[in-house]
C-alpha positions as YAML, in Angstrom:
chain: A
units: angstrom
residues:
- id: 1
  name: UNK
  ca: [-36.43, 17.11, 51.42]
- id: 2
  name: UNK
  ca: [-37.52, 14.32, 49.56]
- id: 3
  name: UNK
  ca: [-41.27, 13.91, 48.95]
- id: 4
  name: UNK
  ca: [-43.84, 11.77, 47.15]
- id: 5
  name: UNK
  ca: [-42.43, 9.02, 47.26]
- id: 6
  name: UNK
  ca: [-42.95, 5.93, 44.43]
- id: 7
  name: UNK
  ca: [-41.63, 2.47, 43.41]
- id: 8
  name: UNK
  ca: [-39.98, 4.86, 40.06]
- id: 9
  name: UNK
  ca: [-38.24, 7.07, 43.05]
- id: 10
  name: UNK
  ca: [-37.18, 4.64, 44.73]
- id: 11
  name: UNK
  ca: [-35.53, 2.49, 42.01]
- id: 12
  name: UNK
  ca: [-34.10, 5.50, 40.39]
- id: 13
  name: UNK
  ca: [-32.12, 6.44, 43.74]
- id: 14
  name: UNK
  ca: [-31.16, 2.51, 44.31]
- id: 15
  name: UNK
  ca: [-29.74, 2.81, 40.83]
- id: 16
  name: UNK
  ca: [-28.72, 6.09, 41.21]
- id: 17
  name: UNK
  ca: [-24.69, 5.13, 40.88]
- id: 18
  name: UNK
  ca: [-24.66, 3.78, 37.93]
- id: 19
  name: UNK
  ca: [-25.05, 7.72, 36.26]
- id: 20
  name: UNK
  ca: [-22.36, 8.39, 38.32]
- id: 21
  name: UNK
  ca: [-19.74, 5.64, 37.50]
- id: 22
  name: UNK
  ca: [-20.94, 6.40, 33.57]
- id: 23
  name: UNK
  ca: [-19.94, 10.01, 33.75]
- id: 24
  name: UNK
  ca: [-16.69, 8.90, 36.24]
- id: 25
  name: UNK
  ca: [-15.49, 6.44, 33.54]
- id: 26
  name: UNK
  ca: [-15.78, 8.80, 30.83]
- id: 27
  name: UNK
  ca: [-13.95, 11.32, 32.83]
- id: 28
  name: UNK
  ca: [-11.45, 9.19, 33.60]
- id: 29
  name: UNK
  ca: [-11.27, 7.78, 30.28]
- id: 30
  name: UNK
  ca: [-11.09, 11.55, 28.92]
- id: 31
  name: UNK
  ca: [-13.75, 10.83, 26.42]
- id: 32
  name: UNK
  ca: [-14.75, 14.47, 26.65]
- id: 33
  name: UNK
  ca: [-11.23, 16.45, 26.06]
- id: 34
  name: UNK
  ca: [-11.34, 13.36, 23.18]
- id: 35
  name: UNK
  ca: [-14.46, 14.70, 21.04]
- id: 36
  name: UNK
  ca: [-13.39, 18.57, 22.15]
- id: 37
  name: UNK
  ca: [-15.42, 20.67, 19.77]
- id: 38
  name: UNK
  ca: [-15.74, 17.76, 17.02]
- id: 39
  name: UNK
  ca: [-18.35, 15.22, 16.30]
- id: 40
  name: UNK
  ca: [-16.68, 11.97, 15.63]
- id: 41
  name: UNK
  ca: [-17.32, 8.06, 15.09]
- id: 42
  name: UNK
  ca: [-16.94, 5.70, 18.30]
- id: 43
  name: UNK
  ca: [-14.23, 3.94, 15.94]
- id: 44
  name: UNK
  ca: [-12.29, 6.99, 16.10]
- id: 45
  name: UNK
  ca: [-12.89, 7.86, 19.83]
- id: 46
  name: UNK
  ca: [-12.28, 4.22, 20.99]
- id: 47
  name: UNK
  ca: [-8.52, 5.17, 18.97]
- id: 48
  name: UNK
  ca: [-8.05, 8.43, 20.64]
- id: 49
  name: UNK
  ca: [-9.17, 7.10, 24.11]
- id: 50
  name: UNK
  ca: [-7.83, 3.33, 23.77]
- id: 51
  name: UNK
  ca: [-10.45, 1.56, 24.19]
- id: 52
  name: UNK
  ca: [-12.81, -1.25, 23.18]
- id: 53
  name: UNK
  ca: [-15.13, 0.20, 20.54]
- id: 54
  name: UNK
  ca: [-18.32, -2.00, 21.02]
- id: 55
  name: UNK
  ca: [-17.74, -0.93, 24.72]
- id: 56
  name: UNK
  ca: [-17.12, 2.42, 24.08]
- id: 57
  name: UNK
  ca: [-20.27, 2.95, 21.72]
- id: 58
  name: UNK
  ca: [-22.25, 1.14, 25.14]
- id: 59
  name: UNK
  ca: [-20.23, 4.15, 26.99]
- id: 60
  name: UNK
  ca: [-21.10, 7.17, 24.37]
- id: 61
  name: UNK
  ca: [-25.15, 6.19, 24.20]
- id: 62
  name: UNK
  ca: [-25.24, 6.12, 27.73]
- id: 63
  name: UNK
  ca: [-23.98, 9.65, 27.87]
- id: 64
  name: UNK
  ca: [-25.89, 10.44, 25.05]
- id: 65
  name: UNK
  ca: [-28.83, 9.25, 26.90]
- id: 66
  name: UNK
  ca: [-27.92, 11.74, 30.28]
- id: 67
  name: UNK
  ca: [-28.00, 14.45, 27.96]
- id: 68
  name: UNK
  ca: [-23.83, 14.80, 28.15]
- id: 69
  name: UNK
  ca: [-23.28, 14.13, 24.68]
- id: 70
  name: UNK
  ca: [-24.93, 15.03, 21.51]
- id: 71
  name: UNK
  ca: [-25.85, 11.73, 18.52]
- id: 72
  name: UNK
  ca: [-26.23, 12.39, 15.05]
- id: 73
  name: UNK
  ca: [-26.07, 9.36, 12.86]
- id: 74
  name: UNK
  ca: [-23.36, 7.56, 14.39]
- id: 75
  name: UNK
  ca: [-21.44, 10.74, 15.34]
- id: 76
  name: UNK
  ca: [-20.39, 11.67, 19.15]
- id: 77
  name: UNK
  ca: [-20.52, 15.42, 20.17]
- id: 78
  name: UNK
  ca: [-20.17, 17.33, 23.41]
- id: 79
  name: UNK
  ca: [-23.57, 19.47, 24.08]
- id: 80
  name: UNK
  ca: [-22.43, 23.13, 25.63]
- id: 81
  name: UNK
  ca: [-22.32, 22.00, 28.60]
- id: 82
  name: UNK
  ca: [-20.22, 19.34, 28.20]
- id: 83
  name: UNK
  ca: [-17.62, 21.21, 26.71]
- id: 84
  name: UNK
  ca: [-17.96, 24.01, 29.08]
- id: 85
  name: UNK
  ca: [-17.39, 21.51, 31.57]
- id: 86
  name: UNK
  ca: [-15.76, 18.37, 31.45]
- id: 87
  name: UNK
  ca: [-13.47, 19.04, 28.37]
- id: 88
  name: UNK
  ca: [-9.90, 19.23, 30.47]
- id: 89
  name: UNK
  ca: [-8.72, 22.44, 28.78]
- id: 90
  name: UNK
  ca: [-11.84, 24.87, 29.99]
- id: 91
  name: UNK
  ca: [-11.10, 26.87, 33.04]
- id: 92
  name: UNK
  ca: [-14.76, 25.68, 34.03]
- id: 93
  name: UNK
  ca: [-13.53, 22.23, 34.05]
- id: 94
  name: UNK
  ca: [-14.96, 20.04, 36.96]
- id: 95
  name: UNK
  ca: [-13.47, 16.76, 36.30]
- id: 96
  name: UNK
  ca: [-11.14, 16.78, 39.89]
- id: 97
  name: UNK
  ca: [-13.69, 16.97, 41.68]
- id: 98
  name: UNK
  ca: [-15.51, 14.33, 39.76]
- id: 99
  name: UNK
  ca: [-12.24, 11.67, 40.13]
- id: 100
  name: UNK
  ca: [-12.76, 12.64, 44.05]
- id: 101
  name: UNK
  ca: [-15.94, 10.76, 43.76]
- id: 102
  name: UNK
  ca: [-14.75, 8.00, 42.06]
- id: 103
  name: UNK
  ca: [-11.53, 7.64, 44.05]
- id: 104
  name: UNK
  ca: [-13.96, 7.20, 47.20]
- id: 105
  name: UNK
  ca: [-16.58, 5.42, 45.48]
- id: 106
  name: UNK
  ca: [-15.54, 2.13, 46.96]
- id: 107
  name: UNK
  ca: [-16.42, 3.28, 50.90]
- id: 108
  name: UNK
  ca: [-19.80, 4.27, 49.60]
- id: 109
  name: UNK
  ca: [-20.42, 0.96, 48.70]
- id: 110
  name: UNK
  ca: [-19.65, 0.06, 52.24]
- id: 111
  name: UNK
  ca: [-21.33, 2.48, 54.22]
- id: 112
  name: UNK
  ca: [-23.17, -0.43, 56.11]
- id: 113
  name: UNK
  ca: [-19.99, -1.82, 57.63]
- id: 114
  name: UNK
  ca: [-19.35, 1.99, 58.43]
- id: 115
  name: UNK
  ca: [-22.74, 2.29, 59.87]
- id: 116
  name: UNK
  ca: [-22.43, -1.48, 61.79]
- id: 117
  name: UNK
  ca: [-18.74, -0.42, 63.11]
- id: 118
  name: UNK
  ca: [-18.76, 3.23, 63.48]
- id: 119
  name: UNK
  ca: [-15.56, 3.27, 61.95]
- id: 120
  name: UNK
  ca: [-13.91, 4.36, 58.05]
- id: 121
  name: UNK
  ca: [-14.32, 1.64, 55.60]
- id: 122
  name: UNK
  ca: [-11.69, 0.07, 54.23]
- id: 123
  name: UNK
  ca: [-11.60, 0.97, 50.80]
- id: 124
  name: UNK
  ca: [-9.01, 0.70, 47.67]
- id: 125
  name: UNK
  ca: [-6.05, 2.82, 46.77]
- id: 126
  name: UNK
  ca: [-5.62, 5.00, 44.05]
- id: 127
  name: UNK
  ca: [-1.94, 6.29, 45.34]
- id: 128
  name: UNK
  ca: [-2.22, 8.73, 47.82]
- id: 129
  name: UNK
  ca: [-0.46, 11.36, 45.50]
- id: 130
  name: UNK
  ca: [-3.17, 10.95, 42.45]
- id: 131
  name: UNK
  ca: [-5.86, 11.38, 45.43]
- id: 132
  name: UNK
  ca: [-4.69, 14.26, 46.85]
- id: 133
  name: UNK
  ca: [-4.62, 15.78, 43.49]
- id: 134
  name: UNK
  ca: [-7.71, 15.36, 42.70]
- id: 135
  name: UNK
  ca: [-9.18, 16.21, 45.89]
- id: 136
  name: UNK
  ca: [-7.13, 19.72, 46.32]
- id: 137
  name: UNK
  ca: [-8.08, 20.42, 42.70]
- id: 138
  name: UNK
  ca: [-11.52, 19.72, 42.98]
- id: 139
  name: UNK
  ca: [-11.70, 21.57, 46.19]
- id: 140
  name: UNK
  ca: [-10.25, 24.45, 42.85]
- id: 141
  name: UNK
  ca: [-12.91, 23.68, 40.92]
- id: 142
  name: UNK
  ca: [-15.82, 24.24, 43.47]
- id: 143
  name: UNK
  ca: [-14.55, 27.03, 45.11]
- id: 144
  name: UNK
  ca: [-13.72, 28.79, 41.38]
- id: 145
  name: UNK
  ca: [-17.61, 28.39, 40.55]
- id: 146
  name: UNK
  ca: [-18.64, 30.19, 43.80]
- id: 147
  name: UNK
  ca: [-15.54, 32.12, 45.23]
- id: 148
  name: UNK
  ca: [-15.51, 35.04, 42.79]
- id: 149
  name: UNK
  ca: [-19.04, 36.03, 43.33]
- id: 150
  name: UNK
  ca: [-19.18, 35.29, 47.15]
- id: 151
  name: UNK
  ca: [-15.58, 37.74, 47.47]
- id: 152
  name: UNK
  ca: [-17.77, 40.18, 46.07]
- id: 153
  name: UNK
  ca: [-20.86, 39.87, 48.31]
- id: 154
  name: UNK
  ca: [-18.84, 39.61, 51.82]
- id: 155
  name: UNK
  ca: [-18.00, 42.94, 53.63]
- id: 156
  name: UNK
  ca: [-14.31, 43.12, 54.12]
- id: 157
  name: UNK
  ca: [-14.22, 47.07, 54.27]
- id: 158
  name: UNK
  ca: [-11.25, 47.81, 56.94]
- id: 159
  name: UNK
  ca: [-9.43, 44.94, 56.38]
- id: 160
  name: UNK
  ca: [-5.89, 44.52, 56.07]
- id: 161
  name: UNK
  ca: [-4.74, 41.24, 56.42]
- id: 162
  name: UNK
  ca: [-6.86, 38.01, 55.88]
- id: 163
  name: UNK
  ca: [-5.87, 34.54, 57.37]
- id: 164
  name: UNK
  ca: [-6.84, 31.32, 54.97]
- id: 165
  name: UNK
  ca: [-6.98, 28.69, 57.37]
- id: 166
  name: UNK
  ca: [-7.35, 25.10, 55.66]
- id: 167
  name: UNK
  ca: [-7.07, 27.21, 51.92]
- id: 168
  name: UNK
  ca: [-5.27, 24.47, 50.25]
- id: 169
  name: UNK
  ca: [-5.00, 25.94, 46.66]
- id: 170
  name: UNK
  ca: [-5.62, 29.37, 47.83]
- id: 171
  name: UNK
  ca: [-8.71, 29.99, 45.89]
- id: 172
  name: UNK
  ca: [-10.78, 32.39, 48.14]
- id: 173
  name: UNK
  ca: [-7.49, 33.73, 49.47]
- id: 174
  name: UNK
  ca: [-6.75, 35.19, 45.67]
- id: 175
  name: UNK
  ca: [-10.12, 36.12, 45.12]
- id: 176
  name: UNK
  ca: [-10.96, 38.30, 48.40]
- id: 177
  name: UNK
  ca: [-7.50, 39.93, 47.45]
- id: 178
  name: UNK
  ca: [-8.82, 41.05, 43.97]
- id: 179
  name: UNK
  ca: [-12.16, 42.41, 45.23]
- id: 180
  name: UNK
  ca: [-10.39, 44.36, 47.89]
- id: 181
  name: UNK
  ca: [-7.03, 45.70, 46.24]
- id: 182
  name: UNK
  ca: [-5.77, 46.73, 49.84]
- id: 183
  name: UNK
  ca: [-5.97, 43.37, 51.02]
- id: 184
  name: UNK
  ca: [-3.18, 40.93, 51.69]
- id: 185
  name: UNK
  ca: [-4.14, 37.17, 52.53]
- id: 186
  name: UNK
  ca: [-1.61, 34.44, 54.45]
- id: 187
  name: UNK
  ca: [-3.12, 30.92, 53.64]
- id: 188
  name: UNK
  ca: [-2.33, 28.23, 56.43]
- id: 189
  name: UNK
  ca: [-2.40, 24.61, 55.46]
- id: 190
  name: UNK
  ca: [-0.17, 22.04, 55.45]
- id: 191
  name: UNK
  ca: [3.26, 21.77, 53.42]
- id: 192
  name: UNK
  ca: [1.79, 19.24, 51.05]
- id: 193
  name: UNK
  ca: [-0.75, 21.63, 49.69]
- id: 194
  name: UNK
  ca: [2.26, 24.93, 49.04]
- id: 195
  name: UNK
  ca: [2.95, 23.38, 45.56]
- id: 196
  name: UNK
  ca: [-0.89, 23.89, 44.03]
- id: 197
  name: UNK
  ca: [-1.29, 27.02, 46.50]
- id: 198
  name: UNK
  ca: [1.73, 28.49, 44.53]
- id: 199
  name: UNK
  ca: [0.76, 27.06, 41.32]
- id: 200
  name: UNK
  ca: [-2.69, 28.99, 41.76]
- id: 201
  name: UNK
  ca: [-1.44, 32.21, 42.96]
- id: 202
  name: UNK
  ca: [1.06, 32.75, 40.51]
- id: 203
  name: UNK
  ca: [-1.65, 32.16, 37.39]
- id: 204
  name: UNK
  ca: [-3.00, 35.13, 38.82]
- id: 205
  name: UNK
  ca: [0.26, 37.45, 39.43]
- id: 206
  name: UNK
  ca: [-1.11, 38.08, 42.75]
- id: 207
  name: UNK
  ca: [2.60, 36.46, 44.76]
- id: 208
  name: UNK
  ca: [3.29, 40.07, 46.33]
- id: 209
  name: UNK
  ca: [-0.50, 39.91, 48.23]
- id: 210
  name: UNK
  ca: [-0.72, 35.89, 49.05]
- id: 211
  name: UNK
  ca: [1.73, 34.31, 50.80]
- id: 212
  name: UNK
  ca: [2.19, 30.76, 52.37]
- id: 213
  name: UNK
  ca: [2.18, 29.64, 55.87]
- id: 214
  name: UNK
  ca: [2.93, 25.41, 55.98]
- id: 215
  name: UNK
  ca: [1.50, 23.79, 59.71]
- id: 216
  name: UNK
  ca: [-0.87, 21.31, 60.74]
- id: 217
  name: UNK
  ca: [-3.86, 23.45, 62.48]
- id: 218
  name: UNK
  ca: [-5.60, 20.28, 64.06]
- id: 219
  name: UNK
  ca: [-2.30, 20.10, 66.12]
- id: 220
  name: UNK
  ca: [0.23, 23.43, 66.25]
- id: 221
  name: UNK
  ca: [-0.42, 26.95, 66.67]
- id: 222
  name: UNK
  ca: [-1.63, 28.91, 64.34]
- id: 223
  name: UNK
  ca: [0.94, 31.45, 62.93]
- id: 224
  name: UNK
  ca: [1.60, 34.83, 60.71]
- id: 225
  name: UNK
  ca: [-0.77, 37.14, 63.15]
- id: 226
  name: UNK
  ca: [-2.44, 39.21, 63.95]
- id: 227
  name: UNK
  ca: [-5.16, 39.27, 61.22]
- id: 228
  name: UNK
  ca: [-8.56, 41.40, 60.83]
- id: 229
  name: UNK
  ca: [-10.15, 38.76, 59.44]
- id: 230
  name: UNK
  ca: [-10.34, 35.05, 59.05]
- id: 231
  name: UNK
  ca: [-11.55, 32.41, 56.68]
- id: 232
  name: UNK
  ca: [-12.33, 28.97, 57.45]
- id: 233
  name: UNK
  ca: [-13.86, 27.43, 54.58]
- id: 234
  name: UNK
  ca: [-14.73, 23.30, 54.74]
- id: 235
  name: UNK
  ca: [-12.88, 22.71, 57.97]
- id: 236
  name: UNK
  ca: [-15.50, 22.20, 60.99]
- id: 237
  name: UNK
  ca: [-16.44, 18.60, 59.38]
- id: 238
  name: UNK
  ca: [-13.29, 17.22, 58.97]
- id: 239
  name: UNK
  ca: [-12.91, 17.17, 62.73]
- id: 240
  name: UNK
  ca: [-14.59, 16.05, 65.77]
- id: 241
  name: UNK
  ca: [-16.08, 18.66, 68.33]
- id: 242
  name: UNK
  ca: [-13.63, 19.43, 70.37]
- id: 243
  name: UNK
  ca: [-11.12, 19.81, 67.99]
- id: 244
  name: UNK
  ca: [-13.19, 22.49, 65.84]
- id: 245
  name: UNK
  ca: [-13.56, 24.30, 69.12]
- id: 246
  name: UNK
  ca: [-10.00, 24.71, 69.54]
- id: 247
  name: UNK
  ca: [-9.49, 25.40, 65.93]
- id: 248
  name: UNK
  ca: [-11.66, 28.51, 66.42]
- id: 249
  name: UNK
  ca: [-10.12, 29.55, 69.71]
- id: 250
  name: UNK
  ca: [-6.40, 29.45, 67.97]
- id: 251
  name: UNK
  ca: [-7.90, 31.28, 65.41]
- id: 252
  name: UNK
  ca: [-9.15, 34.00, 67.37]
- id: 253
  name: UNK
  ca: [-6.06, 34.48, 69.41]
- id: 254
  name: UNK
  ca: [-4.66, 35.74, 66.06]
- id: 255
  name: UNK
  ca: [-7.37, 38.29, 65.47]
- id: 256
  name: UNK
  ca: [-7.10, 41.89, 66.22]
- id: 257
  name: UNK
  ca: [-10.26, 43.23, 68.48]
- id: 258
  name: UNK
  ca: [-13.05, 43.82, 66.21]
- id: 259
  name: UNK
  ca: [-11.75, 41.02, 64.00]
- id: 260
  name: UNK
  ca: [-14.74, 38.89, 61.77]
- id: 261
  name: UNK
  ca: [-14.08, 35.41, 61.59]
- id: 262
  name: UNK
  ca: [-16.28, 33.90, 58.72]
- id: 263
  name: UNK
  ca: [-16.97, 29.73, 59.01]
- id: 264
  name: UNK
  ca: [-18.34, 28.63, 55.70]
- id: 265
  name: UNK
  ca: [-19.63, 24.77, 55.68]
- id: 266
  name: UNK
  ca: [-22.59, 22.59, 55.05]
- id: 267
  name: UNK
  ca: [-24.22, 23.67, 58.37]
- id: 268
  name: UNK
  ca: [-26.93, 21.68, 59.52]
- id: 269
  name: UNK
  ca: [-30.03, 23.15, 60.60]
- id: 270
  name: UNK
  ca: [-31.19, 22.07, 64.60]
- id: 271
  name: UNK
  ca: [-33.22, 18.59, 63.30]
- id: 272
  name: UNK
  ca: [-30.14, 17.39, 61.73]
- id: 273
  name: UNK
  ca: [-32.52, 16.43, 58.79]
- id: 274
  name: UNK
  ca: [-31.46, 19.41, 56.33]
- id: 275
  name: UNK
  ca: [-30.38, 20.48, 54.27]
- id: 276
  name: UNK
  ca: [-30.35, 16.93, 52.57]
- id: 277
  name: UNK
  ca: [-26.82, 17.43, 51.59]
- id: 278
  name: UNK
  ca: [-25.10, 18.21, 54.33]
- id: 279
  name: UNK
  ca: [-27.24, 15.20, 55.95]
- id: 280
  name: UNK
  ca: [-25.42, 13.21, 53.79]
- id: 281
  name: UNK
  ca: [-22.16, 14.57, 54.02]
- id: 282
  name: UNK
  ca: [-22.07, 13.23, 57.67]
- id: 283
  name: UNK
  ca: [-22.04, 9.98, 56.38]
- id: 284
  name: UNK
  ca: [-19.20, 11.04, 53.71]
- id: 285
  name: UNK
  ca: [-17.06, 11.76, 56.91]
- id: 286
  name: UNK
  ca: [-18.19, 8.50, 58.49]
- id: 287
  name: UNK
  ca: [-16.88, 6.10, 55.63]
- id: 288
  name: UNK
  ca: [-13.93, 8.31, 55.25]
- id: 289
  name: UNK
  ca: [-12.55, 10.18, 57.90]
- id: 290
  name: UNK
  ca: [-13.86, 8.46, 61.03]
- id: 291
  name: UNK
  ca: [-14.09, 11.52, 63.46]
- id: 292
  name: UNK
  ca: [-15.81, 14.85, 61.21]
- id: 293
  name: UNK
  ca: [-19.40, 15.31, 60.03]
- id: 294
  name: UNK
  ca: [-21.76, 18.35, 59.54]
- id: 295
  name: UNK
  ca: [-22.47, 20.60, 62.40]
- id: 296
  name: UNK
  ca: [-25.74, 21.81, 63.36]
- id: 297
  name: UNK
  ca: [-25.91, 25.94, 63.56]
- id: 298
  name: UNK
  ca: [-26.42, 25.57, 67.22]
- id: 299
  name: UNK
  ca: [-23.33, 23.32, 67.81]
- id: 300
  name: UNK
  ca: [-21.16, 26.11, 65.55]
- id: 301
  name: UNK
  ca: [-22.85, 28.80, 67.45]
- id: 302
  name: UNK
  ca: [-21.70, 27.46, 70.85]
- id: 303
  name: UNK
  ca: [-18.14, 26.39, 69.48]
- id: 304
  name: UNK
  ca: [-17.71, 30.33, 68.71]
- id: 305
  name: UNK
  ca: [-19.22, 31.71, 71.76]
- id: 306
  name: UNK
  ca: [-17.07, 29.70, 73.74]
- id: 307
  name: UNK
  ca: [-13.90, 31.15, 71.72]
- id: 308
  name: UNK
  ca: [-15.46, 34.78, 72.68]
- id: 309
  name: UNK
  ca: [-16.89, 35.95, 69.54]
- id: 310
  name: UNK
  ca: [-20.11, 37.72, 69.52]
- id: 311
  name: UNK
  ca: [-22.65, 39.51, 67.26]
- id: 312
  name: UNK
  ca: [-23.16, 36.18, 65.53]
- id: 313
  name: UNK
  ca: [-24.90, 36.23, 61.83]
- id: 314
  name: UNK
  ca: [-25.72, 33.72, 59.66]
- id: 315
  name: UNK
  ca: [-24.79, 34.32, 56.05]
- id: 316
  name: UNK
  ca: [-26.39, 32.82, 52.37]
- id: 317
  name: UNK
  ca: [-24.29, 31.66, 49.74]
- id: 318
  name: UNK
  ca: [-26.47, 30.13, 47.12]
- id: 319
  name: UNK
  ca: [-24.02, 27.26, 45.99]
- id: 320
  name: UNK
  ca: [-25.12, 23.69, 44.27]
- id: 321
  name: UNK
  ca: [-24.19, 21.70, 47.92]
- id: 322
  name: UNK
  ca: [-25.94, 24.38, 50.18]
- id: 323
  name: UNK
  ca: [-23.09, 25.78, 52.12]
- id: 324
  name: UNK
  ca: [-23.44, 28.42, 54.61]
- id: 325
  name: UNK
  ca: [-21.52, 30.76, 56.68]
- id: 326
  name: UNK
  ca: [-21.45, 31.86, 60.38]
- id: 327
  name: UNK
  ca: [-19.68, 35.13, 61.11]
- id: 328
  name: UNK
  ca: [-18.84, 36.30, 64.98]
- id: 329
  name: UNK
  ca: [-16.65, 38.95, 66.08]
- id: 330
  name: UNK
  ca: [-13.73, 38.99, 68.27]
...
């Protein structure tokens, strides 16, 4: 939680956006796959990225002054970071998920009419194809920088068959299957997500253990049961309460007794006030989705007790947004 407040705090949070609209243009612009491992002249970037070079020097100091880019003379480099990172060919990159902030950049900058009408803001198109991209793909990169590691850490000893509700790409689905080789996963989303769901399981050979199930959990059943366990990873705040209550019950209709169902999602502690994150996140939903926001651990509690799962524990993950996870048995 924010403390000690001051006039420089205060300004640097008003002004807070314009770090992020310098680091979204220059994602979008591709400046870092541009420099890759080089150090060039803004004459030569400006070529490579077509662009106005007076502008684009403006662009490279201010990255250069955030510490994403490296000056010597008047020669542009990518620090480590930066090329770990935001150059498009590392399998670390995270520019997706950094277009997914851009692309709903616009609502942000209307959260008071979302605030004074309760209702999504209207906000620009980028084509609904080139959004969902970058939203499923940045969903890729976040869940690649946490879901090896948590696979790892989360007790599926027993299991046979793991349901992916909401998996989109399939990340965690792939990644429980390699740290439990007698695992098989079904990931359950809707059709439009099958093409990057395939495209991710088959860069890791894994097609025989990770299958497909297209369907619109909000609304239909919930196929391809029974399971042993479940994962539902970022789905609660997309939806209003009653809605993630009956996602849960659906869910455990398909569980074996004994099954673990494991709810992973920036869970709000009983205040509502933290962590700050998921705080905000509510509002994220508010400008635009209309109906979801973060759930308090009580409310998540009572939406799985209510579906008939018991033993309830409450699970650390250590990521950068402070997710959490609730597990309950069937």
């Amino acid at each position: 939680m924010e403390t000690g407040w001051n006039v420089g705090k205060l300004l640097n949070i008003s002004s807070g956006y314009w770090k992020g609209c310098t680091l979204q243009a220059a994602v979008r612009l591709d400046i870092f796959s541009h420099l890759g491992n080089d150090c060039i002249a803004v004459g030569e970037v400006a070529e490579k990225a077509d662009t106005d070079q007076v502008a684009t020097e403006m662009l490279l100091d201010g990255l250069a002054a955030m510490a994403l880019l490296e000056k010597t003379d008047t020669r542009y480099g990518n620090t480590d970071f930066s090329r770990n990172y935001l150059v498009r060919s590392s399998p670390q990159y995270m520019g997706h998920i950094i277009l997914h902030h851009h692309h709903i950049l616009d609502g942000w900058a209307q959260l008071d009419t979302a605030v004074a009408t309760g209702r999504p803001a209207d906000k620009r198109s980028y084509g609904a194809e080139i959004e969902r991209q970058s939203f499923l793909l940045g969903m890729y990169n976040l869940a690649m920088g946490l879901a090896p590691e948590l696979a790892k850490r989360i007790d599926l000893n027993g299991c046979s068959r793991l349901l992916d509700l909401g998996g989109g790409p399939g990340t965690y689905a792939i990644h429980f299957c390699l740290a439990n080789p007698h695992l098989q996963a079904v990931i359950f989303d809707r059709a439009t997500t099958e093409p990057f769901a395939r495209q991710t399981i088959d860069a890791y050979k894994i097609n025989d253990r990770v299958s497909f199930i297209g369907g619109d959990f909000t609304t239909e059943a919930i196929e391809g049961g029974p399971y042993d366990a479940a994962w539902l990873s970022h789905i609660l705040h997309s939806n209003d309460e009653e809605t993630c209550r009956r996602i849960i019950e659906k869910t455990a209709r398909q569980m074996l007794p004994g099954g673990r169902i494991l709810i992973h999602d920036f869970i709000l502690d009983n205040t509502r006030t933290a962590p700050e994150f998921a705080a905000l996140f509510s509002l994220n939903m508010l400008i635009n989705n209309g109906v979801g926001r973060s759930y308090t651990d009580k409310e998540i509690r009572t939406m799985m007790e209510l579906s008939g799962l018991s033993d309830l524990q409450r699970l650390s993950v250590g990521s950068a947004n402070d997710s959490s996870i609730l597990m309950g048995i069937v």
